[in-house]
C-alpha positions in Angstrom: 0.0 0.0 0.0 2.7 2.4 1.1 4.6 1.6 -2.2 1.3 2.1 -4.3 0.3 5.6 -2.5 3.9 7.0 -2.9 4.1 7.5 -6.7 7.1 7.3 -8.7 9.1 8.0 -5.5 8.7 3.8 -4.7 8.7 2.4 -7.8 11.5 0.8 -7.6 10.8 -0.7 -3.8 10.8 -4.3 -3.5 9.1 -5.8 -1.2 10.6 -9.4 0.5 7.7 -11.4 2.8 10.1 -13.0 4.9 11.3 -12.8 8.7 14.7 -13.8 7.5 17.4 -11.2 6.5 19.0 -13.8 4.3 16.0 -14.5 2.0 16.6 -10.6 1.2 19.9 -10.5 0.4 19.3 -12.0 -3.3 17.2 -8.7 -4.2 18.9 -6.4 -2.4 22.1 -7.7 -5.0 20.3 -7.4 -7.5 19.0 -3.8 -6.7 22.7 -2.7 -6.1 23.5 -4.6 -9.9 20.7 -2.4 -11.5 21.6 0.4 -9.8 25.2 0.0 -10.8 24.2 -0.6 -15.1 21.5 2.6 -14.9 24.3 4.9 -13.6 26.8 3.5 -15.9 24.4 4.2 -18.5 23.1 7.7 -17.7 27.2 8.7 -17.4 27.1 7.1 -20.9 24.3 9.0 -22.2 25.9 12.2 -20.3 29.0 11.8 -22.4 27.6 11.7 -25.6 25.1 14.9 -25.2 26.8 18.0 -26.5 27.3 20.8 -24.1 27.6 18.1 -21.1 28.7 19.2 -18.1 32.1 18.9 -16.5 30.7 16.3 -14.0 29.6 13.7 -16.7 33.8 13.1 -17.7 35.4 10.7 -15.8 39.0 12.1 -14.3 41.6 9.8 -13.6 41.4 8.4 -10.0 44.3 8.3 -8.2 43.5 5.8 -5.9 45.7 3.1 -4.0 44.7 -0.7 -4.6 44.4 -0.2 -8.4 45.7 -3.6 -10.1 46.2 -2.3 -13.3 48.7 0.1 -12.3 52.1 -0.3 -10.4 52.1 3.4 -8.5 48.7 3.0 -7.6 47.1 5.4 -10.2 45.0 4.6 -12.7 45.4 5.1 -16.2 41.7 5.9 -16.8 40.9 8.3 -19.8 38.5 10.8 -19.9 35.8 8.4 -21.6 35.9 5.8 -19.2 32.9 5.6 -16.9 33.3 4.4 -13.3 30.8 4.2 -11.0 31.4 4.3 -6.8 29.8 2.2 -4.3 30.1 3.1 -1.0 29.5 0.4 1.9 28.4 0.7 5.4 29.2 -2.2 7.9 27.3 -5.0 9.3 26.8 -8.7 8.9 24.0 -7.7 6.6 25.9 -5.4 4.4 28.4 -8.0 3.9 26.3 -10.6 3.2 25.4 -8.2 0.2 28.6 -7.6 -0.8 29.6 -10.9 -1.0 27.1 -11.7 -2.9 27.5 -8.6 -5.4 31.3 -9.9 -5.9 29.8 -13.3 -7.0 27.3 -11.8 -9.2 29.6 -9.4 -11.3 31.9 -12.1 -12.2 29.0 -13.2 -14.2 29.1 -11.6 -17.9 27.0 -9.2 -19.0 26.0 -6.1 -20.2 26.1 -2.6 -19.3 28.6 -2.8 -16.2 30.8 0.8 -16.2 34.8 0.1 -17.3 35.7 0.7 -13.5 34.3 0.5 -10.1 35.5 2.2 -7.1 34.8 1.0 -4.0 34.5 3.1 -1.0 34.3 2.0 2.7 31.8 4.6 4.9 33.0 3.7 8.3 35.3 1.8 10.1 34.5 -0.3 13.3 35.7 -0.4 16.8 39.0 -2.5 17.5 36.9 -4.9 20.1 34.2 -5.2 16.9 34.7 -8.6 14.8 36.7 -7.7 11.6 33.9 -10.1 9.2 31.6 -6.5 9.8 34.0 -4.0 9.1 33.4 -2.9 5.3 37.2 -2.6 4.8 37.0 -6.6 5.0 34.5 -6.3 2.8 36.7 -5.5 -0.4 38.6 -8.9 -0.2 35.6 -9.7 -1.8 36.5 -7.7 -4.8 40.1 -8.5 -5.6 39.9 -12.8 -5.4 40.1 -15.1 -8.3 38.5 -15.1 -10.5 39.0 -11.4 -11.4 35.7 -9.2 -11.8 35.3 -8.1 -15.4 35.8 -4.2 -14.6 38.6 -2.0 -13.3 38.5 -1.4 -9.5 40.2 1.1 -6.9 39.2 1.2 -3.8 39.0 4.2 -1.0 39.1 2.7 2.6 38.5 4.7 5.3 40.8 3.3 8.0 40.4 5.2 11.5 39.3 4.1 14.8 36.1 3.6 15.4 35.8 6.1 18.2 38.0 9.1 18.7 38.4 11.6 21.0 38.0 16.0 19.7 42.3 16.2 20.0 42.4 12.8 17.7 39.7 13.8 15.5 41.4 16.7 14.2 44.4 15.3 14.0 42.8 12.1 11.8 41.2 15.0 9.6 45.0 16.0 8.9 46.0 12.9 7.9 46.9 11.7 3.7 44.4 9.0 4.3 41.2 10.4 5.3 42.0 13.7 3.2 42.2 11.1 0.2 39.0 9.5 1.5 37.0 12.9 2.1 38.4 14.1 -0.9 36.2 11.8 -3.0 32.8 11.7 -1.2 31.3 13.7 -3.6 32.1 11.2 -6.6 29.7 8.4 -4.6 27.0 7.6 -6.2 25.5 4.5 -4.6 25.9 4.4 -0.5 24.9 0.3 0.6 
């Protein structure tokens, strides 16, 4: 009902019957795999319109973890369309991102050239490392290899700081790199 009454904002909602968190994984994948080939497509469409705005070229992203460079930049042109998840953390969340890795080493059409993979927060030191989305990206870099380009942009702090660390984490290479690119996110799981 709340889906029907909400027009076009909902469309897309899925609804699971199930008490289980693990019988919604599966759409919840695929959501995040449609979301992934629609915004690979609009940047697509956004390159070919004339006029198009700066935002719809790709820049190169000089990210660590790239495996198809040896300095850890890329060698992406302007043409080449990436698009950046972001994850949370959570058993859940990596239950999904598990099962995203598994389903984009399946071919098919549409994915962007690259993918960038962003990590959102990091956990507590006591927390078990399995729900800490920087685990999460082993995922994305085991054989068999994913048919697209990856980078990745971890956010690795502690999970709870005090005001005298926090600015002094703000300074650091890491999470300037990290900040530096929230604005290029365009899915958050």
């Amino acid at each position: 009902k709340l889906k029907d009454g909400c027009g076009k904002f909902l469309k897309d909602v899925q609804v699971v019957n199930t008490a289980m968190f693990d019988h919604v994984v599966p759409s919840a994948v695929k959501m995040l795999l449609d979301l992934v080939i629609q915004r690979a497509e609009k940047k697509r469409r956004d390159l070919k319109r004339p006029g198009r705005k700066e935002s719809a070229k790709v820049k190169p992203e000089p990210q660590r973890g790239d495996e198809d460079s040896e300095d850890g930049k890329t060698s992406s042109s302007e043409t080449e369309i990436a698009v950046h998840i972001a994850f949370t953390g959570g058993n859940s969340i990596r239950k999904v991102a598990m099962q995203f890795a598994e389903l984009l080493r399946e071919p098919r059409e549409g994915l962007p050239d690259r993918i960038v993979f962003h990590t959102l927060v990091s956990t507590p030191e006591s927390e078990e490392l399995k729900n800490d989305p920087n685990a999460f990206l082993i995922y994305f870099v085991t054989d068999p290899p994913l048919p697209v380009k990856t980078n990745f942009v971890r956010l690795r702090a502690p999970g709870f700081v005090d005001n005298k660390k926090y600015q002094e984490l703000l300074e650091s290479d890491e999470i300037r790199h990290a900040l530096a690119q929230v604005n290029d996110v365009d899915i958050i799981v």
